[in-house]
N, C-alpha and C positions, 0 to 999 in steps of 0.2 A: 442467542445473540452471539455474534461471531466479529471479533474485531480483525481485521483484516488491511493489507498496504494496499493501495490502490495508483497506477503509477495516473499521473494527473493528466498528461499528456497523451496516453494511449486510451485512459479508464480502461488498465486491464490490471487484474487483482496477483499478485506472489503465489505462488503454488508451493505444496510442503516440501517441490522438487528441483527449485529454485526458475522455474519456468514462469513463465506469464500467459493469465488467462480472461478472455471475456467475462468466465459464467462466475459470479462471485460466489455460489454454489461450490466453487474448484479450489476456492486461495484459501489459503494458509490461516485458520485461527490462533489467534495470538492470545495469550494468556494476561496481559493488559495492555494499554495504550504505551507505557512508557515502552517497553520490551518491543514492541512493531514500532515506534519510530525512532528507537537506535537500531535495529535491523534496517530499517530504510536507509537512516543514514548511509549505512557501509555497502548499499546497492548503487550499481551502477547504472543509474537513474538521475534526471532531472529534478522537475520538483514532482512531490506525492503528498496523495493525503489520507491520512491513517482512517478509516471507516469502521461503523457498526453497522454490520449487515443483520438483518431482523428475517429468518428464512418463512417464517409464520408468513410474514404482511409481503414479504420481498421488498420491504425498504432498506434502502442504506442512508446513512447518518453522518455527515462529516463531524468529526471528533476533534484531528490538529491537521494539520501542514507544515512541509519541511521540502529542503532541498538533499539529495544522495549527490553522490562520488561524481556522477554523470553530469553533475550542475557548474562544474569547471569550468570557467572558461579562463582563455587567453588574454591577456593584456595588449589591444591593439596598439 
């Protein structure tokens, strides 16, 4: 089981090289849910949602959701 940030708007997973990728195979295992969604938060991202990717089955699992840095906006 691999929990992993999944950005919501692209479904593309963190990589351990701060990059973004399709293959969730690629992103970043996180060592629990709370630790990948304060790292989300301080991405420069939209909204995302923390997953458990199962490489066995190839399921993934939504865990939470949250909004990162990139969720800003402007007061029109």
């Amino acid at each position: 089981m691999n929990i992993l940030i999944e950005n919501a708007d692209t479904l593309e997973y963190l990589t351990s090289t701060g990059h973004w990728t399709k293959k969730a195979t690629e992103g970043k295992s996180f060592v629990a849910t709370i630790v990948a969604f304060e790292t989300a938060k301080q991405e420069a991202i939209g909204k995302f949602n923390i997953v458990c990717y199962i490489p066995q089955s190839k399921q993934i699992i939504n865990l939470d959701h949250g909004k990162g840095k990139g969720a800003e906006t402007v007061a029109a």
